[in-house]
N, C-alpha and C positions, 0 to 999 in steps of 0.2 A: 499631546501633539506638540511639537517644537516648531520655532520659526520656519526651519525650513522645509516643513513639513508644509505648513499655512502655504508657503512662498511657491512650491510645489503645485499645491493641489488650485490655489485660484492665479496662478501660470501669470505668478507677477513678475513685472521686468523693472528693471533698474530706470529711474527718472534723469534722461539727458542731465547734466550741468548741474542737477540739486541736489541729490540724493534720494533716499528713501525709495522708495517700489509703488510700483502703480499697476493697471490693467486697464487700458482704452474699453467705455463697454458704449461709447457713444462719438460721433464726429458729424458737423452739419457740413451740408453741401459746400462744394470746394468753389472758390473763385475763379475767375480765369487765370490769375497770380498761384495757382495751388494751392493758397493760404485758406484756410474755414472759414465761412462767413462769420461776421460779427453776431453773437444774438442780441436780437433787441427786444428790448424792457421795458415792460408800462409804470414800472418806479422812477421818478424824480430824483 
């Protein structure tokens, strides 16, 4: 199987500004700004 084959088949897209390839499989609810909420964390 070849990169582009990988890139193909889990229908990854080019990452805005940084490079390298991603695939969104997650997003939290949106603000009234658009923007995702923050998640927040019981680590210190």
């Amino acid at each position: 199987m070849t990169p582009e084959d990988l890139i193909a088949h889990y229908a990854l897209e080019p990452i805005p500004r940084e490079g390298g390839l991603f695939r969104q499989t997650w997003a939290g609810p949106e603000r009234p700004d658009g923007r995702p909420r923050a998640r927040r964390s019981s680590r210190c």
